[in-house]
mmCIF file of the N, C-alpha and C atoms, coordinates in Angstrom:
data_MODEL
# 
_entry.id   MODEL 
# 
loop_
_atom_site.group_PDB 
_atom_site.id 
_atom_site.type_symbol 
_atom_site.label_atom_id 
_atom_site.label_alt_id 
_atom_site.label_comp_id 
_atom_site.label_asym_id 
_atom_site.label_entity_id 
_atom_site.label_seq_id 
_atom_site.pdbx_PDB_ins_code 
_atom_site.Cartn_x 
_atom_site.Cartn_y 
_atom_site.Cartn_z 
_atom_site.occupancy 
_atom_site.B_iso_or_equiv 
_atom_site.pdbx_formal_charge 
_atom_site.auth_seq_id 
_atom_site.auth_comp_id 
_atom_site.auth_asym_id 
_atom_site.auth_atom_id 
_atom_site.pdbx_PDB_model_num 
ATOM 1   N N  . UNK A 1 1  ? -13.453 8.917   5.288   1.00 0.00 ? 1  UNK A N  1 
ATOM 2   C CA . UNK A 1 1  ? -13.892 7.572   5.456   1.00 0.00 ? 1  UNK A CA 1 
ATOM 3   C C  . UNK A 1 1  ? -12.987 6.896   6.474   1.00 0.00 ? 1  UNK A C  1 
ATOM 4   N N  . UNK A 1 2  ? -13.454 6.178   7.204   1.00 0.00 ? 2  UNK A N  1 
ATOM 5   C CA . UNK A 1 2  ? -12.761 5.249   8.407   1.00 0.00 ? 2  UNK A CA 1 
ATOM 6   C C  . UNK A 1 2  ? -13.272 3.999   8.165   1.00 0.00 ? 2  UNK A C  1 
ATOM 7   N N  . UNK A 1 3  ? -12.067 2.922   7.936   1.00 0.00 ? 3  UNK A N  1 
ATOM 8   C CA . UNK A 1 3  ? -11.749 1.581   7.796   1.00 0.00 ? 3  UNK A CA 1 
ATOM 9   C C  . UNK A 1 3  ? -11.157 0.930   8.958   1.00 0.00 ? 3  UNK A C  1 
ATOM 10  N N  . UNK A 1 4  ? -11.767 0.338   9.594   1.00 0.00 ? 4  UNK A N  1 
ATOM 11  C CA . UNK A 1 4  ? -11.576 -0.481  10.297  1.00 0.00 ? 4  UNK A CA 1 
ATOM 12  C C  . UNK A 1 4  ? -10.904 -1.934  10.068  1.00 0.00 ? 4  UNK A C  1 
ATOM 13  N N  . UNK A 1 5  ? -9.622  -1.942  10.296  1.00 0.00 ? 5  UNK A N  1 
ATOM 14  C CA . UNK A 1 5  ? -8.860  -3.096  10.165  1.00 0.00 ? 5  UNK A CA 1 
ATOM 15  C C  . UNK A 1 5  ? -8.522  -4.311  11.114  1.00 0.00 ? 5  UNK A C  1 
ATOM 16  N N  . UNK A 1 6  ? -9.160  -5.017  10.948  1.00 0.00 ? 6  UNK A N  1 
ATOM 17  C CA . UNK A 1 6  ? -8.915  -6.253  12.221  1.00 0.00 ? 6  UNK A CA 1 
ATOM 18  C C  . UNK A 1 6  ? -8.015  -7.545  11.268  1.00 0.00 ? 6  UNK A C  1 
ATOM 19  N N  . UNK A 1 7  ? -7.744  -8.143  12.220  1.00 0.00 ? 7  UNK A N  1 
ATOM 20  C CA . UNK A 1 7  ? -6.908  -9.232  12.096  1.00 0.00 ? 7  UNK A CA 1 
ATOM 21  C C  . UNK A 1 7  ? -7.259  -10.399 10.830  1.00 0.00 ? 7  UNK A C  1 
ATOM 22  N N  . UNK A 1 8  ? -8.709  -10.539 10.780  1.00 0.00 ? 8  UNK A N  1 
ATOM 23  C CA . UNK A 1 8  ? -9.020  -11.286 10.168  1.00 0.00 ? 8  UNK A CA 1 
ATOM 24  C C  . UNK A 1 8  ? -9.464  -10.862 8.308   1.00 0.00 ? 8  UNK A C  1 
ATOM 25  N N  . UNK A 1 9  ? -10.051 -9.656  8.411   1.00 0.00 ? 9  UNK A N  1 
ATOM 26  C CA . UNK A 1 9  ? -9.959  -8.730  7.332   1.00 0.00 ? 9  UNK A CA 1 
ATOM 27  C C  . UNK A 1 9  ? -9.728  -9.113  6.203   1.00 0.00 ? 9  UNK A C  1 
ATOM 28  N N  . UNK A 1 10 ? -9.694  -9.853  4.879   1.00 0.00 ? 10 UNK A N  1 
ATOM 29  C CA . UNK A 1 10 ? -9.039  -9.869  3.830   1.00 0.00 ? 10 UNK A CA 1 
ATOM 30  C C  . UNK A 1 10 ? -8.330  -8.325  3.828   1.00 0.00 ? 10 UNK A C  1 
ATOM 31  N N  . UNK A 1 11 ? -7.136  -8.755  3.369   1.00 0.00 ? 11 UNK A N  1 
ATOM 32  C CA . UNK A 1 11 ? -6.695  -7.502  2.447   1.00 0.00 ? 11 UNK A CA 1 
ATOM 33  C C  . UNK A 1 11 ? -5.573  -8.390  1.061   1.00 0.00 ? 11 UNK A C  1 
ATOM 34  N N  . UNK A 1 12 ? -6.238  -7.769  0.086   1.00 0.00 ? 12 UNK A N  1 
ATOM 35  C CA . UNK A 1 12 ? -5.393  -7.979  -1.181  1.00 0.00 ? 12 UNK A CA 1 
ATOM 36  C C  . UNK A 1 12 ? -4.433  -7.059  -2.145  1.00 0.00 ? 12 UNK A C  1 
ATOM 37  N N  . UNK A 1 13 ? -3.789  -7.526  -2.508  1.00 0.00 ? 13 UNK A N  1 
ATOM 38  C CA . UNK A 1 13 ? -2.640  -6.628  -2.898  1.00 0.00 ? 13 UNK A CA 1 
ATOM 39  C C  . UNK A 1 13 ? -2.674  -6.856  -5.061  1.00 0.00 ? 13 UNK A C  1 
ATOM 40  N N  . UNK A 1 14 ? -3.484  -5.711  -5.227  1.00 0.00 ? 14 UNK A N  1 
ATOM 41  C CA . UNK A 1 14 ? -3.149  -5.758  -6.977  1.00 0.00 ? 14 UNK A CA 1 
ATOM 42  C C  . UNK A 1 14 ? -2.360  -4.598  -7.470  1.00 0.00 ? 14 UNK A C  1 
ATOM 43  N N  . UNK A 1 15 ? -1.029  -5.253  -7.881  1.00 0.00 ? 15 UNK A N  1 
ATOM 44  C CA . UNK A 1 15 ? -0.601  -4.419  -8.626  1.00 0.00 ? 15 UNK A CA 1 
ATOM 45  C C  . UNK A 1 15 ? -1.431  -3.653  -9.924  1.00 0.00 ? 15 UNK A C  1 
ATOM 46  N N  . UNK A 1 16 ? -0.712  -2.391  -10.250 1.00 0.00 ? 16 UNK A N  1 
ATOM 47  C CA . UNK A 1 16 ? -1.153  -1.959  -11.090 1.00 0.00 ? 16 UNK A CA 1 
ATOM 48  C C  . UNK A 1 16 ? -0.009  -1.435  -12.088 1.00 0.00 ? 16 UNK A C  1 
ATOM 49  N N  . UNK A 1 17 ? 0.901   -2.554  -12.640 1.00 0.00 ? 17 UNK A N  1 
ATOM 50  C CA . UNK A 1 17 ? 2.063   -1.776  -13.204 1.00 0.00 ? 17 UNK A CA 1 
ATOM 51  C C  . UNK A 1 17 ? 1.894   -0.941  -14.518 1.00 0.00 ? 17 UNK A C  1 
ATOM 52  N N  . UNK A 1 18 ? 1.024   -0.877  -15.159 1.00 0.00 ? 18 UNK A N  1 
ATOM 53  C CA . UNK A 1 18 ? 0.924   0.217   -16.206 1.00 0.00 ? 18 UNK A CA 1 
ATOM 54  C C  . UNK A 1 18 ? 0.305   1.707   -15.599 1.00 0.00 ? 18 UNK A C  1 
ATOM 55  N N  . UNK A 1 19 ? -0.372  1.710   -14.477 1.00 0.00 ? 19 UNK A N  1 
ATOM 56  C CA . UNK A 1 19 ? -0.017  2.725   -13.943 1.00 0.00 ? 19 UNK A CA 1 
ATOM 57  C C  . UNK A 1 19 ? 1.053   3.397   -12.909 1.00 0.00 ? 19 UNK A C  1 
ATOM 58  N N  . UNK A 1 20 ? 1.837   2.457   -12.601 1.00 0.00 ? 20 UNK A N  1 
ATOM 59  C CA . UNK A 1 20 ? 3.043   2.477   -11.722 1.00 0.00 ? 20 UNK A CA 1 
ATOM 60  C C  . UNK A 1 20 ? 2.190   2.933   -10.011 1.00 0.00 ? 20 UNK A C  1 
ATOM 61  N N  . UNK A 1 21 ? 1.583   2.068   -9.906  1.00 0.00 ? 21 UNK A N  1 
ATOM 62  C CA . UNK A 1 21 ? 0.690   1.946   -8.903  1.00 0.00 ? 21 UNK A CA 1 
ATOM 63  C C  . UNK A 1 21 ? -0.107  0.706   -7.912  1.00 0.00 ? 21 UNK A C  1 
ATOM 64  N N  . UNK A 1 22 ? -0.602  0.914   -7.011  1.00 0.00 ? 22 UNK A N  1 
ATOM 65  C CA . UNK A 1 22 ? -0.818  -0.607  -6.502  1.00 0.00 ? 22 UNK A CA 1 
ATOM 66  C C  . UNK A 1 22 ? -2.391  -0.363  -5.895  1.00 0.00 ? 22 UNK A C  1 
ATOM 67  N N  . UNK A 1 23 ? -2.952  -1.316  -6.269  1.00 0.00 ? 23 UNK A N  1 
ATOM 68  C CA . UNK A 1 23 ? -4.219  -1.252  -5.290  1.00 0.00 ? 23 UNK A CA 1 
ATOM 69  C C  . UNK A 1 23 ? -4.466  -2.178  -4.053  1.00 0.00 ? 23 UNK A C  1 
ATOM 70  N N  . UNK A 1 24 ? -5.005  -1.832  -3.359  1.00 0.00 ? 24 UNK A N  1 
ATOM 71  C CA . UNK A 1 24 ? -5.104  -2.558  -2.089  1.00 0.00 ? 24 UNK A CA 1 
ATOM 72  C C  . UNK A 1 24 ? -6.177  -2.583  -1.687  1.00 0.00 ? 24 UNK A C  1 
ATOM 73  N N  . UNK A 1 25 ? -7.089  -4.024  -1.608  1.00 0.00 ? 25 UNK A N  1 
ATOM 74  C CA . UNK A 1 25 ? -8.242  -4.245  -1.191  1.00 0.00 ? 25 UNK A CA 1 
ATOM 75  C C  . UNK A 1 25 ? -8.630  -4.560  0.021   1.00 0.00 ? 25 UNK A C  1 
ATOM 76  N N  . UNK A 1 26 ? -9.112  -3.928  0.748   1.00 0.00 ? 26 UNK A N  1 
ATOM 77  C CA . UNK A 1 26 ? -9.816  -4.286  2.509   1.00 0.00 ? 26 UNK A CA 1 
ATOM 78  C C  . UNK A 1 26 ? -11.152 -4.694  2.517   1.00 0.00 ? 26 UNK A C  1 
ATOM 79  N N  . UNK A 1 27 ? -11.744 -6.111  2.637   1.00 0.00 ? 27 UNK A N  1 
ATOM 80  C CA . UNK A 1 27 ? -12.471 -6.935  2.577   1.00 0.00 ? 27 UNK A CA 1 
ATOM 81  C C  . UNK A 1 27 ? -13.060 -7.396  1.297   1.00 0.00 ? 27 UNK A C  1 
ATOM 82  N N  . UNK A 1 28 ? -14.451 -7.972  1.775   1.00 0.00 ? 28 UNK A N  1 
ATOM 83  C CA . UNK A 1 28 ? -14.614 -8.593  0.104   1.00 0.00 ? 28 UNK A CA 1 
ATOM 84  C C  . UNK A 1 28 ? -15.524 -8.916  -0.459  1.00 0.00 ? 28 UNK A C  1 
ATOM 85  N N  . UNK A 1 29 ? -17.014 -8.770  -0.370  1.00 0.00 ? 29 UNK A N  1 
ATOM 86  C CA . UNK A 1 29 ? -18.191 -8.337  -1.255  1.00 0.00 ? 29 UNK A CA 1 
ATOM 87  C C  . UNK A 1 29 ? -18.106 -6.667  -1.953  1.00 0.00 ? 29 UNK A C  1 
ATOM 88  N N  . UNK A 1 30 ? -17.798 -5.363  -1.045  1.00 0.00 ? 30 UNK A N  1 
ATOM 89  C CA . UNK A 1 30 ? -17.663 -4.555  -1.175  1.00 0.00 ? 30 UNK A CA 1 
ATOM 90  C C  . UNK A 1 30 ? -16.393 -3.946  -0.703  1.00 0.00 ? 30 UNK A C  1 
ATOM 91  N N  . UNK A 1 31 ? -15.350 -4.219  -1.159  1.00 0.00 ? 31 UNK A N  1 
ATOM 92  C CA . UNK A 1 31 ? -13.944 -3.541  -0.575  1.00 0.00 ? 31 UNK A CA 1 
ATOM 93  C C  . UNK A 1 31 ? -13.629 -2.137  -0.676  1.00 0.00 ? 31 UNK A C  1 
ATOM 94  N N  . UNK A 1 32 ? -13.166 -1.625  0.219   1.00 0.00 ? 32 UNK A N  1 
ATOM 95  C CA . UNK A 1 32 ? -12.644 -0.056  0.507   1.00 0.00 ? 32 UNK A CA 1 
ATOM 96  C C  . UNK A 1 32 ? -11.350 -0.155  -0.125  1.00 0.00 ? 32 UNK A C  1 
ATOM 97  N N  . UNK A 1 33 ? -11.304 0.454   -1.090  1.00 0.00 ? 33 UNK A N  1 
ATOM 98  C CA . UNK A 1 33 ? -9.990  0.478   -1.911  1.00 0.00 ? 33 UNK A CA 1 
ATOM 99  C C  . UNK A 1 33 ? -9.102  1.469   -1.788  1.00 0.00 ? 33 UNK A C  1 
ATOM 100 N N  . UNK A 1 34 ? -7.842  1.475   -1.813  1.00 0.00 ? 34 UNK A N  1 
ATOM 101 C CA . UNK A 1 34 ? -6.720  2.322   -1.389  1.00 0.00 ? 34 UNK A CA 1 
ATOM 102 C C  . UNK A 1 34 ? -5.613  2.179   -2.788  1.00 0.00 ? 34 UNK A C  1 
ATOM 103 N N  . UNK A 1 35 ? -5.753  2.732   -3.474  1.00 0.00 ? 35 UNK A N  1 
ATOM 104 C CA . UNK A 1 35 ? -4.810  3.147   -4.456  1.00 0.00 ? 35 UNK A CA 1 
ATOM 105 C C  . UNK A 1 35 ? -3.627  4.262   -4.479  1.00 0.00 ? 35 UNK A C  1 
ATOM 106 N N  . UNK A 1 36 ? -2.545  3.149   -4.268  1.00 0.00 ? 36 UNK A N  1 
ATOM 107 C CA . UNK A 1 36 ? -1.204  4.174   -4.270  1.00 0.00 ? 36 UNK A CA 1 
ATOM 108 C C  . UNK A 1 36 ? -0.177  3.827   -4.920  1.00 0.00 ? 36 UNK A C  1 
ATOM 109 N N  . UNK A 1 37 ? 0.157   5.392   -5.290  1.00 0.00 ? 37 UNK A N  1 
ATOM 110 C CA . UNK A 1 37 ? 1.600   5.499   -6.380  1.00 0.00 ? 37 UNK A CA 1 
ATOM 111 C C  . UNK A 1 37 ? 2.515   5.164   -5.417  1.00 0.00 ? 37 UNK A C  1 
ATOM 112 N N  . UNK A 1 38 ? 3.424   4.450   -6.588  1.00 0.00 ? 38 UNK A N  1 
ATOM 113 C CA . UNK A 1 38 ? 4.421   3.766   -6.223  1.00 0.00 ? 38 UNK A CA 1 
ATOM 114 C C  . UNK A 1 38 ? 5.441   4.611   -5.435  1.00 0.00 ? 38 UNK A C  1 
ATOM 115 N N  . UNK A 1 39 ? 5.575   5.626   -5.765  1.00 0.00 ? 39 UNK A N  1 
ATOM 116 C CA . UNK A 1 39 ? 6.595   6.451   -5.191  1.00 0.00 ? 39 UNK A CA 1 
ATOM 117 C C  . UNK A 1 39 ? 5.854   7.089   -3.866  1.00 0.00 ? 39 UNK A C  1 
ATOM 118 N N  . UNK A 1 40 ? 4.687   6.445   -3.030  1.00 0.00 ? 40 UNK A N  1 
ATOM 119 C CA . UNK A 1 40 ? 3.789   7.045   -1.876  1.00 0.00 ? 40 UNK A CA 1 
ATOM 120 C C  . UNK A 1 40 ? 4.293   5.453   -0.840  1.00 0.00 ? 40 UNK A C  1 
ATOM 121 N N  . UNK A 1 41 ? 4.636   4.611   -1.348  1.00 0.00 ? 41 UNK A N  1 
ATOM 122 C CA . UNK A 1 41 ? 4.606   3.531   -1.356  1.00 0.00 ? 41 UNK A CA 1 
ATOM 123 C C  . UNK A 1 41 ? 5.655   3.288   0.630   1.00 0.00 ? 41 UNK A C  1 
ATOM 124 N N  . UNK A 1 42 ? 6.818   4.108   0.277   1.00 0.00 ? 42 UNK A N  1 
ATOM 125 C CA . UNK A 1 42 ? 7.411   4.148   1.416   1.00 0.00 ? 42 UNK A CA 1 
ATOM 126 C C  . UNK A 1 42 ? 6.876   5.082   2.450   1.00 0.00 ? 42 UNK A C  1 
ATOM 127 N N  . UNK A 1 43 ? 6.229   5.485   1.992   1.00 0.00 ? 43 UNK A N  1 
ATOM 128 C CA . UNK A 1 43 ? 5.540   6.665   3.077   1.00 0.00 ? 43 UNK A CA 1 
ATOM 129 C C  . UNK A 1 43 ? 4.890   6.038   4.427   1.00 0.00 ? 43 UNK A C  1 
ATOM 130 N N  . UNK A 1 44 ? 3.936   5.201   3.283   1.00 0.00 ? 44 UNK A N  1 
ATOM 131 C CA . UNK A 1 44 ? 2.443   4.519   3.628   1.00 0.00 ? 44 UNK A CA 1 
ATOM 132 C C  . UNK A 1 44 ? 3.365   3.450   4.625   1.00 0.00 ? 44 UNK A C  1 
ATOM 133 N N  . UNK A 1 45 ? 4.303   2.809   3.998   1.00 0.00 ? 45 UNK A N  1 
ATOM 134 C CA . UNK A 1 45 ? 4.987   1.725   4.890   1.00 0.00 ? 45 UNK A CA 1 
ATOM 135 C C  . UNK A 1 45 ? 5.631   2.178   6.182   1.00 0.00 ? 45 UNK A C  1 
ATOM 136 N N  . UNK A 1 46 ? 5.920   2.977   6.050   1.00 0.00 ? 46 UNK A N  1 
ATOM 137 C CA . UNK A 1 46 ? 7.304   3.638   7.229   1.00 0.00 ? 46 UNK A CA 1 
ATOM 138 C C  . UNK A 1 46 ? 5.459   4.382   8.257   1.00 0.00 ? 46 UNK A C  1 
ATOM 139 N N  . UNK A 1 47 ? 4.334   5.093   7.909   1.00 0.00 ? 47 UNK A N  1 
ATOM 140 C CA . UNK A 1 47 ? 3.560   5.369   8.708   1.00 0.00 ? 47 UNK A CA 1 
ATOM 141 C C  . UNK A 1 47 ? 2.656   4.388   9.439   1.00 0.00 ? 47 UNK A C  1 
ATOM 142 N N  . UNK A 1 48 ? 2.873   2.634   8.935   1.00 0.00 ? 48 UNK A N  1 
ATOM 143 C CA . UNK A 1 48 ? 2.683   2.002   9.412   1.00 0.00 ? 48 UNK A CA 1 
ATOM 144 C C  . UNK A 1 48 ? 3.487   1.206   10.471  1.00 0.00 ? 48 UNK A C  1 
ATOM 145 N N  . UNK A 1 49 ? 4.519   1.665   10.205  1.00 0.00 ? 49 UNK A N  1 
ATOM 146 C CA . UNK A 1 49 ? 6.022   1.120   11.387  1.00 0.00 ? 49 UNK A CA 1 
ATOM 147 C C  . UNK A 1 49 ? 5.984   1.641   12.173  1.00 0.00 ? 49 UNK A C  1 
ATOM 148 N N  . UNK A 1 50 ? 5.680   3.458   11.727  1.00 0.00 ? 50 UNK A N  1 
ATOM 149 C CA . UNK A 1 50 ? 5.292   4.074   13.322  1.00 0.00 ? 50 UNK A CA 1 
ATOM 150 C C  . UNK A 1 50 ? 3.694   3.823   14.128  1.00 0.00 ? 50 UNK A C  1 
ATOM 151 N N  . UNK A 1 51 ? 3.243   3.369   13.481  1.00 0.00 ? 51 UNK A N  1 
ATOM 152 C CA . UNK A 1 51 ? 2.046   2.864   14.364  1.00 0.00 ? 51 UNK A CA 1 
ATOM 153 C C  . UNK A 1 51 ? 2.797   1.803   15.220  1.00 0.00 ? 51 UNK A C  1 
ATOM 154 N N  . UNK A 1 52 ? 3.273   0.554   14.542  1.00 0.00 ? 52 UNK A N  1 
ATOM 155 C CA . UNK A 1 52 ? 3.516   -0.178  15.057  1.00 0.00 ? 52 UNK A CA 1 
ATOM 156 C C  . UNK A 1 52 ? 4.183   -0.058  16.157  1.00 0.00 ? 52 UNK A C  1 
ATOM 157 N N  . UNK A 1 53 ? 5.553   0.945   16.224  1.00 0.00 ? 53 UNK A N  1 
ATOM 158 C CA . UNK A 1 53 ? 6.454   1.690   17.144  1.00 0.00 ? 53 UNK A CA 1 
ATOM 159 C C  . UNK A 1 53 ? 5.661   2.095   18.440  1.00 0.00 ? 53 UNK A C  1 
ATOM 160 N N  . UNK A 1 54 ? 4.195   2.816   18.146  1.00 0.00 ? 54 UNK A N  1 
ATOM 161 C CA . UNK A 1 54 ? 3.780   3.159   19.183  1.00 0.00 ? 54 UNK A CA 1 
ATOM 162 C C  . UNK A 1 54 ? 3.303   2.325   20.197  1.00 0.00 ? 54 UNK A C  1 
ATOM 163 N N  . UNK A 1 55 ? 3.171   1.521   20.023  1.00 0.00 ? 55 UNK A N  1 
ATOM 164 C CA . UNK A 1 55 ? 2.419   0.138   20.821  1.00 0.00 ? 55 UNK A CA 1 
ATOM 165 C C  . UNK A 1 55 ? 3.804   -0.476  21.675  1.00 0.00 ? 55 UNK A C  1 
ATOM 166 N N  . UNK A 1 56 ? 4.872   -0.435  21.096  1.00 0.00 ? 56 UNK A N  1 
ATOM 167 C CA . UNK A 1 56 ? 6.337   -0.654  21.623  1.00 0.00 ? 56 UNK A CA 1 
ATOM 168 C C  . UNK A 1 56 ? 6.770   0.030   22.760  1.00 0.00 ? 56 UNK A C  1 
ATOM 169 N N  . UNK A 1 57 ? 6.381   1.719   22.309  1.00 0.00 ? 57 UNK A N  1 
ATOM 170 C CA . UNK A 1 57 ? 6.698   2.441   23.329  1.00 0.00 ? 57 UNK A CA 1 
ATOM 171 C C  . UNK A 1 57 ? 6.668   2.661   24.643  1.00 0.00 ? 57 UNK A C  1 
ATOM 172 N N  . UNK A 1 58 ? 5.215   2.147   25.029  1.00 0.00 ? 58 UNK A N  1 
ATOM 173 C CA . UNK A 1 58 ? 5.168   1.808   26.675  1.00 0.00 ? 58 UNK A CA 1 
ATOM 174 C C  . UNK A 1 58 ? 5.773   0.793   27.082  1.00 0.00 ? 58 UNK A C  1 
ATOM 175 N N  . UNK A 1 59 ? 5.922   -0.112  26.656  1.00 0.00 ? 59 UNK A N  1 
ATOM 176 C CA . UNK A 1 59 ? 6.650   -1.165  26.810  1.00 0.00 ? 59 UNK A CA 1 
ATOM 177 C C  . UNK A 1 59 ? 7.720   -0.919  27.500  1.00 0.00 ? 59 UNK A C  1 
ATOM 178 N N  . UNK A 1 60 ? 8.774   -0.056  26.398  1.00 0.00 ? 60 UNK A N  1 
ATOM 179 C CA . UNK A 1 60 ? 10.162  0.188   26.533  1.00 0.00 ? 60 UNK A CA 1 
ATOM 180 C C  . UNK A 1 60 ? 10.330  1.137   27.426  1.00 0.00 ? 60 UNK A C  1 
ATOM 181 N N  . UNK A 1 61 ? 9.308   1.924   27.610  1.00 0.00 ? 61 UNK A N  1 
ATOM 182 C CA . UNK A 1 61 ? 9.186   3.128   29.373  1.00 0.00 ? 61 UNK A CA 1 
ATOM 183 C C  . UNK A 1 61 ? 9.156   2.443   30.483  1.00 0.00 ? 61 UNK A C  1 
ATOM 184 N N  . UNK A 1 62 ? 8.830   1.538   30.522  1.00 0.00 ? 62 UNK A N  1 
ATOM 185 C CA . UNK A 1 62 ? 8.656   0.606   31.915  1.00 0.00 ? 62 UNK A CA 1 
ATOM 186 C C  . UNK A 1 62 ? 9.778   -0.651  31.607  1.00 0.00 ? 62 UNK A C  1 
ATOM 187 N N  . UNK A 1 63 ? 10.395  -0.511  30.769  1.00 0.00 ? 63 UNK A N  1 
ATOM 188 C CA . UNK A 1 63 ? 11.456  -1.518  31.033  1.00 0.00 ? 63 UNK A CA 1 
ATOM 189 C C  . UNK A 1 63 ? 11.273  -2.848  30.671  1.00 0.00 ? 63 UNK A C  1 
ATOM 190 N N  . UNK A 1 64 ? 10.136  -3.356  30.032  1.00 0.00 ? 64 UNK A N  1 
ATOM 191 C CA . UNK A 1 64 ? 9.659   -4.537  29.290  1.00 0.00 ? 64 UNK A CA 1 
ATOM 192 C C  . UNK A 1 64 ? 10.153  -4.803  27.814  1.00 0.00 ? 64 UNK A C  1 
ATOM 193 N N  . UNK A 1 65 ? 10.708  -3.946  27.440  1.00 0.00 ? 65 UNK A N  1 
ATOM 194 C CA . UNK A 1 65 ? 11.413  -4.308  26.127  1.00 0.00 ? 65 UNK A CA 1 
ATOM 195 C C  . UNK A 1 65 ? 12.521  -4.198  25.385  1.00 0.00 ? 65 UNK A C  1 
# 
């Protein structure tokens, strides 16, 4: 499945502490749900830093950052 995330997007954040887990909702009549254990938790974060990183990178090749 491919989710398309734009700027405007709801996304909601429900914990789930009796399962030691979190859900995460992307939009909002019908949301694409992403359920992750807590201990996946830094993964998911740190593979979003390197996204972010990549967008940096040309930047910093040409001397803009």
């Amino acid at each position: 499945m491919r989710v398309h995330v734009t700027a405007n997007l709801p996304i909601r954040v429900e914990p789930m502490v009796f399962a030691d887990r979190v859900e995460i909702r992307l939009g909002n009549a019908f949301p694409a749900v992403l359920v992750v254990d807590r201990e996946a938790l830094p993964r998911l974060a740190g593979a979003i830093s390197e996204g972010l990183a990549a967008f940096d990178a040309p930047a910093k090749k040409k001397g803009l950052g």
